[in-house]
VOZALO-699607 format. One line per field, with one value per residue: x, y, z of N, C-alpha, C in turn; residue number from 1. Coordinates in Angstrom, 1 decimal. Atoms other than C-alpha are relative to their C-alpha. Example, Ala and Ser with C-alpha at 12.3 -4.5 7.8 and 13.67 -1.06 7.14 Angstrom:
2
n.east <- (0.9,-0.9)
n.north <- (-1.2,-1.1)
n.up <- (0.0,0.0)
ca.east <- (12.3,13.7)
ca.north <- (-4.5,-1.1)
ca.up <- (7.8,7.1)
c.east <- (0.9,-0.8)
c.north <- (1.2,1.1)
c.up <- (0.0,0.8)
seq <- (1,2)
END
This chain:
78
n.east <- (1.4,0.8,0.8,1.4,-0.4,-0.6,0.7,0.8,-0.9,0.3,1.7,0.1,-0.9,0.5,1.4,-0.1,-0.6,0.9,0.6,-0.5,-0.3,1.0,1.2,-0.4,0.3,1.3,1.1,-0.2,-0.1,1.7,0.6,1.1,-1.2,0.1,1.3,0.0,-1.0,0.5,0.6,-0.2,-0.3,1.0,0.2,-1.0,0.1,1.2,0.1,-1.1,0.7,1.1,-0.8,-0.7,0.8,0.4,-1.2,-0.5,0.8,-0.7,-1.3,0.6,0.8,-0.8,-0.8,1.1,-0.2,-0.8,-0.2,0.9,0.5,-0.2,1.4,1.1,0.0,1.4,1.4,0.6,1.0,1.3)
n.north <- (-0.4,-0.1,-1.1,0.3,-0.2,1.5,0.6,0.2,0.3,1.0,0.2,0.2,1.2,0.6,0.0,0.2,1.5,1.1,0.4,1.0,0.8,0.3,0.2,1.7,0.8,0.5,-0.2,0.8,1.4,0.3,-1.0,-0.3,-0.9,-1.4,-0.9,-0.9,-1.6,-1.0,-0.5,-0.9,-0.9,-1.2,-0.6,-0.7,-1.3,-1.3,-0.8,-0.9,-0.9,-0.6,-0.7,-0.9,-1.3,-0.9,-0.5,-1.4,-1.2,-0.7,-1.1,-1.2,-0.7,-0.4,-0.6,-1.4,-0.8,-1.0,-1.3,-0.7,0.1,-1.3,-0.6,0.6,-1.0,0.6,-1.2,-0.8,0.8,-0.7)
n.up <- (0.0,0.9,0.5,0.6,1.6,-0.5,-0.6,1.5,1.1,-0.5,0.0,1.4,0.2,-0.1,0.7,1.3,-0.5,-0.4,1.4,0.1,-1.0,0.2,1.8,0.9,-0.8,-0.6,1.5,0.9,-0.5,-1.0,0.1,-1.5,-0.7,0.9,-0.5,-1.4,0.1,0.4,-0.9,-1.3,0.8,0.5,-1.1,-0.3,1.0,-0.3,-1.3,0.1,0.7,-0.7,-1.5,0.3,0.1,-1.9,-0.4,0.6,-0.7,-1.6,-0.8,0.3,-0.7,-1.3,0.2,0.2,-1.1,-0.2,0.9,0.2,1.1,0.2,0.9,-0.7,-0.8,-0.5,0.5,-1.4,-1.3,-0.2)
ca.east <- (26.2,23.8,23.0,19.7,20.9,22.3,19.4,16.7,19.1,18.9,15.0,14.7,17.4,15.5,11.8,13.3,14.7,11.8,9.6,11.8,11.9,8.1,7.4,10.2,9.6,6.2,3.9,5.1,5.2,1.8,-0.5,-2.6,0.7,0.7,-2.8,-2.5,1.0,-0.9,-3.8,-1.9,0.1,-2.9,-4.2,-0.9,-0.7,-4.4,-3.7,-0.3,-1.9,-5.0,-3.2,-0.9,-3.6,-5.1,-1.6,-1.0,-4.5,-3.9,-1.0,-2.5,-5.0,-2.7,-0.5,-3.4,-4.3,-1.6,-1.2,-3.5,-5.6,-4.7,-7.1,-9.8,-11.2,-13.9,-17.2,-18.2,-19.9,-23.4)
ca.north <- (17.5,17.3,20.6,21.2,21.0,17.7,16.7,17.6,16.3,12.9,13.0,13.3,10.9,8.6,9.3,8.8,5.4,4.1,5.0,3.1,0.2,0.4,0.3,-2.7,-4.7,-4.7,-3.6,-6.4,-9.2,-8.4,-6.4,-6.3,-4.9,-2.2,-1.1,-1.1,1.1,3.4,3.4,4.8,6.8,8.9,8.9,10.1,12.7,14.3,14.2,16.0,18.4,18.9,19.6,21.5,23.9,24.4,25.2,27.9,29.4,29.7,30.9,33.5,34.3,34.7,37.1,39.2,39.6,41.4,43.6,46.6,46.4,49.2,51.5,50.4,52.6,50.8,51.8,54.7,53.9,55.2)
ca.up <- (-8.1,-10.7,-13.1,-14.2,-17.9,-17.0,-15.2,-18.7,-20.9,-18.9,-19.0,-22.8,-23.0,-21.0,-22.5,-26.0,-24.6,-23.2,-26.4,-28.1,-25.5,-26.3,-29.6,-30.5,-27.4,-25.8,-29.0,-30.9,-28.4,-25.7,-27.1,-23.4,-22.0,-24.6,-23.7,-20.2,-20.5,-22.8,-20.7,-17.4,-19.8,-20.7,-16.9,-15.7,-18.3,-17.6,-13.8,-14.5,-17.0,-14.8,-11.0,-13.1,-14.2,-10.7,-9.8,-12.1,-11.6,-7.8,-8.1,-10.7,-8.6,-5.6,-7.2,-8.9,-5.4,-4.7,-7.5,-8.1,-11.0,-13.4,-15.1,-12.3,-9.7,-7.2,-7.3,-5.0,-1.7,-1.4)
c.east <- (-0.5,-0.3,-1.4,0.0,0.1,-1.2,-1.1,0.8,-0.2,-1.6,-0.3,0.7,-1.2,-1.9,0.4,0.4,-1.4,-1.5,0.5,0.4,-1.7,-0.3,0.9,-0.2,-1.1,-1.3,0.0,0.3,-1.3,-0.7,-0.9,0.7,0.1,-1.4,-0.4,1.4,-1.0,-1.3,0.5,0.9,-1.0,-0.6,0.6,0.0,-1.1,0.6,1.1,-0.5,-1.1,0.4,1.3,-0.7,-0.9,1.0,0.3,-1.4,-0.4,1.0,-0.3,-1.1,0.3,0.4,-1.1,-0.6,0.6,0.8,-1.6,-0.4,0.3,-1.0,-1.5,-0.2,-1.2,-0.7,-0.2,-0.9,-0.9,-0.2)
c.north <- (0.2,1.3,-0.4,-0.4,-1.2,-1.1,-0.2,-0.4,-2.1,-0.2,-0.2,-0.6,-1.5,-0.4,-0.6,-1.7,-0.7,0.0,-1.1,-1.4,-0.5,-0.3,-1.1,-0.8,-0.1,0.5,-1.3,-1.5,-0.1,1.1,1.1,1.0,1.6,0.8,0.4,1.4,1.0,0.8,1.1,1.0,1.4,0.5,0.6,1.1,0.9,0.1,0.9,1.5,0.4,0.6,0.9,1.5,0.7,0.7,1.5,0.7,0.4,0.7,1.5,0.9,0.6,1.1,1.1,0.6,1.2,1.1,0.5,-0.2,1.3,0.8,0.0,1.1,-0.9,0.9,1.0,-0.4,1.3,-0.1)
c.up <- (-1.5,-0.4,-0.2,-1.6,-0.1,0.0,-1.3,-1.1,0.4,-0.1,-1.3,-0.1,0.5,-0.8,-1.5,0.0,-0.1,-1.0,-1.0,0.3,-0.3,-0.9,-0.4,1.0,0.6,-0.9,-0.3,0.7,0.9,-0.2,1.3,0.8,-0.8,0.4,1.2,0.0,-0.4,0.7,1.3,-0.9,-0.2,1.2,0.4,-0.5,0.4,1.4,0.2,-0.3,0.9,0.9,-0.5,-0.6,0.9,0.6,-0.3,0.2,1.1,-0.3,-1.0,0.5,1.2,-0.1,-0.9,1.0,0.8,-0.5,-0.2,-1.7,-1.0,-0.6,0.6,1.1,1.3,0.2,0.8,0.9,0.0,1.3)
seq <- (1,2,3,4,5,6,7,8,9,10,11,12,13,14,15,16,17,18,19,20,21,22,23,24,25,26,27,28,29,30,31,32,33,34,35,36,37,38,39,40,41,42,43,44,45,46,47,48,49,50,51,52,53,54,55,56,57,58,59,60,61,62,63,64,65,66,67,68,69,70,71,72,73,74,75,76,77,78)
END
């Protein structure tokens, strides 16, 4: 079985790879190919980055829910 240490150690292994894999082999022979890569590169990346920041502020807003605010009192009912 696979660690997790293992498992990010394999992922920067591979990322470092396949930059490398980019920049001496598909830059320098089809530029078109280079711009689409880079293109979905950058889409990937926002939609990661974006659904990763709805993520975290649900889940901060979930969990503020269920803690009491400190220092707060609600207003008195009239």
């Amino acid at each position: 079985m696979v660690s997790v240490l293992e498992f990010l150690a394999e992922l920067v292994g591979s990322s470092i790879r396949l930059g490398i894999i980019f920049a001496t082999e598909v830059v320098l022979n089809d530029p078109l190919s280079a711009i689409s890569f880079l293109i979905g590169a950058v889409l990937t990346g926002f939609s990661v980055l974006f659904f990763g920041y709805l993520v975290v502020g649900a889940a901060g807003e979930f969990l503020g829910s269920l803690m009491p605010s400190p220092g707060r009192t609600p207003p008195p009912r009239e």
